[in-house]
C-alpha positions in Angstrom: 8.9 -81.3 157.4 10.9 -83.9 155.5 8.2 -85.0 153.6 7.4 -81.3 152.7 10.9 -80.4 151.5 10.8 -83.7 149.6 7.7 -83.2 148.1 8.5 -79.7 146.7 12.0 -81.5 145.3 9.7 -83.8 143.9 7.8 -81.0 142.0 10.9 -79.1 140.9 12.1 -81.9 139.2 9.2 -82.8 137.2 8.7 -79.2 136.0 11.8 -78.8 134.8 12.1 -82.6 132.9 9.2 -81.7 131.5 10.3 -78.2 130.0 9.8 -77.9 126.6 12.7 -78.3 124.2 13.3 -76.9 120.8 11.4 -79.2 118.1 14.6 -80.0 116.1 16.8 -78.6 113.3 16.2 -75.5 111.7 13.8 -76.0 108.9 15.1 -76.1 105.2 13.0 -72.7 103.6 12.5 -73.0 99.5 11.7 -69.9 98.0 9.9 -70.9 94.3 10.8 -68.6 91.2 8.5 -66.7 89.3 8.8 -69.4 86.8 8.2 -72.2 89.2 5.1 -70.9 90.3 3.5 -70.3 86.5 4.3 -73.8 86.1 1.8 -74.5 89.6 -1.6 -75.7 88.1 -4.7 -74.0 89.7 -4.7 -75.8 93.2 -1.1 -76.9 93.4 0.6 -75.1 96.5 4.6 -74.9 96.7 5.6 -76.6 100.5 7.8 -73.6 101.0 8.8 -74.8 104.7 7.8 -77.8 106.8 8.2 -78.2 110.6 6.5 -80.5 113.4 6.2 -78.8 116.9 5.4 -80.2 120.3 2.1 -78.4 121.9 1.9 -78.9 125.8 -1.3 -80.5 126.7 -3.8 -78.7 129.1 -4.9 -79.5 132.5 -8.4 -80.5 133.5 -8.1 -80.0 137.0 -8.0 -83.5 137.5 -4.3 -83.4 137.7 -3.8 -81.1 140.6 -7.0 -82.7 142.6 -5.9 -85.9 142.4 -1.7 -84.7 143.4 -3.5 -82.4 146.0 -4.5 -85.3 148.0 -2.0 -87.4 147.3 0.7 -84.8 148.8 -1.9 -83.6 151.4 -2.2 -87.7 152.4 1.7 -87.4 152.3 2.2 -84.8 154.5 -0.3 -85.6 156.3 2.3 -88.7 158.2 4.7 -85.9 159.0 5.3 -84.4 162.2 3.2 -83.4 164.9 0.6 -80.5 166.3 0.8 -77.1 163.8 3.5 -79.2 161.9 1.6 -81.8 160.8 -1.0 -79.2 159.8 1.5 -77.1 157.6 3.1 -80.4 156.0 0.0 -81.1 154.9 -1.0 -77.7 153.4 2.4 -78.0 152.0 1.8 -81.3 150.9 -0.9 -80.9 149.0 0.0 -77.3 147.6 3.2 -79.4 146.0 1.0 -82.4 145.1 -1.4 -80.4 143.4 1.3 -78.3 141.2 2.8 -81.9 140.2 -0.3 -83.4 139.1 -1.1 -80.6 137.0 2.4 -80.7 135.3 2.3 -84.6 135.0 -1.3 -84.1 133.0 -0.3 -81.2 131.1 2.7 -83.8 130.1 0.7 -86.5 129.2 -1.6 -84.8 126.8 1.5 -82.9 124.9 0.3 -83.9 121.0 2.9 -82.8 117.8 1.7 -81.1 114.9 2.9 -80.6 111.7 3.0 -77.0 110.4 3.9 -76.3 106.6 4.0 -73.0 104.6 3.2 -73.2 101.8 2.8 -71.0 98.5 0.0 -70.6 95.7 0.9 -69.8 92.2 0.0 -65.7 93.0 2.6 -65.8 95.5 -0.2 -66.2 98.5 1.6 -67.8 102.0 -0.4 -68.9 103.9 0.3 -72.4 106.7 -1.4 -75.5 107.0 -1.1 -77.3 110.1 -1.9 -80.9 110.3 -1.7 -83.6 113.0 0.2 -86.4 111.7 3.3 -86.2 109.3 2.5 -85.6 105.6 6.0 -87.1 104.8 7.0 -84.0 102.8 10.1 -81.8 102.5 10.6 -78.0 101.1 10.3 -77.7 97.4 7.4 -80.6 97.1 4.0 -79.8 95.2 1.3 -80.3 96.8 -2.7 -80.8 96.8 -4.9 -80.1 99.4 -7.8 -82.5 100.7 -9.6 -82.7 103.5 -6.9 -80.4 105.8 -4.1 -82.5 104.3 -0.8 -81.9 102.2 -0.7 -84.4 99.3 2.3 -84.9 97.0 1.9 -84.5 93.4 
């Protein structure tokens, strides 16, 4: 039963470190004049915003299998008769929900999202997945599903 409550501490905690906190600072919005845009050539696009955001990672199943009998091996040391039988149920029910967190955690990738603007005034976002090292008010290109700086 120890081993039970311990393993269900064990889970609680790991869900909540791995909760999923805000991505940063607000970002920094630049709203291009009329004037600004005219001056865009054809394919130039105005970075109005840029932001990077954390995506959580999904589970395979491997995750919760592999916890399951891990915490079902745990609990399976505890106690004796119908309570060795529950702590393992328990066990692996905990061990299961932690491996699926812990994978879901490791496989957590960061994007890079930025709005941009075309010279009609079209928004539309790009997202890309590494840092284009731009800022709001840039001009950009696009090649190949990236922002490149004029």
């Amino acid at each position: 039963m120890k081993l039970l409550i311990a393993t269900a501490a064990l889970a609680a905690a790991l869900s909540s470190t791995m909760a999923r906190a805000e991505d940063g600072p607000a970002p920094v919005l630049s709203i291009p004049t009329q004037a600004q845009r005219d001056a865009l050539c054809r394919d130039c696009l105005w970075v109005q915003e840029i932001h990077a955001e954390t995506r959580e990672g999904k589970g395979s199943g491997l995750g919760v299998v592999g916890g399951a009998v891990i915490g079902g091996l745990l609990g399976h040391q505890v106690g004796g008769g119908a309570g060795k039988k529950l702590a393992t149920i328990g066990g692996a029910a905990a061990g299961g929900y932690a491996g699926n967190e812990v994978e879901k955690n490791a496989k957590k990738s960061t994007v890079w999202i930025a709005q941009v603007v075309d010279r009609s005034g079209q928004m539309r976002r790009v997202e890309m997945g590494s840092d284009p090292m731009l800022t709001a008010g840039d001009t950009v290109r696009e090649r190949d599903g990236m922002l490149i700086r004029i």
